[in-house]
C-alpha positions in Angstrom: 0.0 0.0 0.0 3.4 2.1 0.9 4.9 1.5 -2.2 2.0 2.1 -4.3 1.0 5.5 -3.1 4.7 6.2 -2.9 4.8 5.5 -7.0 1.4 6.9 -7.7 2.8 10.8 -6.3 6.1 10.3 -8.4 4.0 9.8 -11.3 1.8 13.0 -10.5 5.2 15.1 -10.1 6.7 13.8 -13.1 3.0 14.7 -15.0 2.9 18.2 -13.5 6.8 18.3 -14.2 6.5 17.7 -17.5 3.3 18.9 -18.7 3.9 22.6 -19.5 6.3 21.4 -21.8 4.0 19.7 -23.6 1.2 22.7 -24.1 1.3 23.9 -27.7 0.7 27.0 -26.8 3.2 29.2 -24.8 2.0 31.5 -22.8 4.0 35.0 -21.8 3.6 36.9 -19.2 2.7 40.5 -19.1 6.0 41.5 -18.0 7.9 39.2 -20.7 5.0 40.9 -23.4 5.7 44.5 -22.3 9.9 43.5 -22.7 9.8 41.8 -26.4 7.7 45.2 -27.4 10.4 47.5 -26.2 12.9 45.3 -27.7 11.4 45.0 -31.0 10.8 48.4 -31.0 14.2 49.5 -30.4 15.1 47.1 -32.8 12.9 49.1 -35.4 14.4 52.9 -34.5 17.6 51.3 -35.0 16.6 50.2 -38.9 15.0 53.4 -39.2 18.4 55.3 -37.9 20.4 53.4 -40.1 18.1 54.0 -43.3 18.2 57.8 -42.5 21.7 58.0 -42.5 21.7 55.7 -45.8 19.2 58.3 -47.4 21.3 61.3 -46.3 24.8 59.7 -47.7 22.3 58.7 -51.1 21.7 62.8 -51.3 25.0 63.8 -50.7 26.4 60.7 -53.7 23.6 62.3 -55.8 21.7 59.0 -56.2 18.8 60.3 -55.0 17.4 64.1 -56.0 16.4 67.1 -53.5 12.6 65.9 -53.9 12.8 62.2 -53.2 15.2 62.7 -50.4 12.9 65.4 -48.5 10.0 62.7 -48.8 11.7 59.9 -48.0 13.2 61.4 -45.0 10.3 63.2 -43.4 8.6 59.3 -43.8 11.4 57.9 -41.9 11.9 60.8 -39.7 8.1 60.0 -38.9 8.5 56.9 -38.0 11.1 57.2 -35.5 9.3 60.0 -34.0 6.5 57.4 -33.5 8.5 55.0 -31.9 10.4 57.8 -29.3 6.8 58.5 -28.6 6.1 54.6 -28.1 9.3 54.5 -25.9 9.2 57.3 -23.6 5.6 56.8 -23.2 4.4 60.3 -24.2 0.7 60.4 -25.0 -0.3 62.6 -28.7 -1.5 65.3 -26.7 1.0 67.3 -28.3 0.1 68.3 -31.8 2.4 67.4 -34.6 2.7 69.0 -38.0 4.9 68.7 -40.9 7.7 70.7 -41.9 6.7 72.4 -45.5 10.1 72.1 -46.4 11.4 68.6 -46.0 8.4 66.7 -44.6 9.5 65.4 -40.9 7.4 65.8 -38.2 7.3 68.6 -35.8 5.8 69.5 -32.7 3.4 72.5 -32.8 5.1 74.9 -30.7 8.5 74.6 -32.5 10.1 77.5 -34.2 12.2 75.7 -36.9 12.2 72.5 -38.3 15.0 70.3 -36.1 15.5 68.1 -39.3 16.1 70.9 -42.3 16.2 74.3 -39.9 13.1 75.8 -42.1 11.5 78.2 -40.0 7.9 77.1 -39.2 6.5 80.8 -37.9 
């Protein structure tokens, strides 16, 4: 009787031992969720940095014209914007515009654009 309530909890230990490794699905935690977004995020602005300096060495080899380099760059320049916003956490309560010079975004109480120095007033 020992022995075979003795074996009968082994096998319930290795069964709950074993058994989340056998779930299809995996589930992640909050926590573990909230770290693989940050990561791939800053996995993203990093792309997006590295294109942006690509575009701007492109303009200066004359590969690309004035006109295709302001657009593409105030897309990418977007982007990242979007993702320090996604980052730090600030909300879109500040308004953004676009520069009418080269595109990027800018916050509605600037002066001058940051990416091109247009002035914006």
């Amino acid at each position: 009787m020992d022995s075979t309530f003795g074996i009968l909890i082994s096998l319930a230990a290795i069964v709950f031992t074993f058994l989340p490794l056998l779930r299809k699905g995996k589930t992640i935690s909050p926590v573990d969720r909230l770290h693989r977004n940050r990561e791939s995020l800053e996995f993203d602005l990093e792309n997006l940095e590295t294109h942006l300096r690509e575009l701007e060495f492109d303009f200066k080899m004359g590969i690309l014209d004035s006109e295709d380099y302001k657009e593409s760059k105030g897309e990418v320049q977007q982007q990242i914007d979007t993702i320090h916003k996604e980052l730090t956490g600030e909300k879109d309560s500040k308004k953004t515009l676009s520069c009418p010079s080269c595109g990027a975004a800018v916050k509605a109480h600037n002066k001058f654009c940051k990416s091109c120095g247009h002035p914006l007033k």
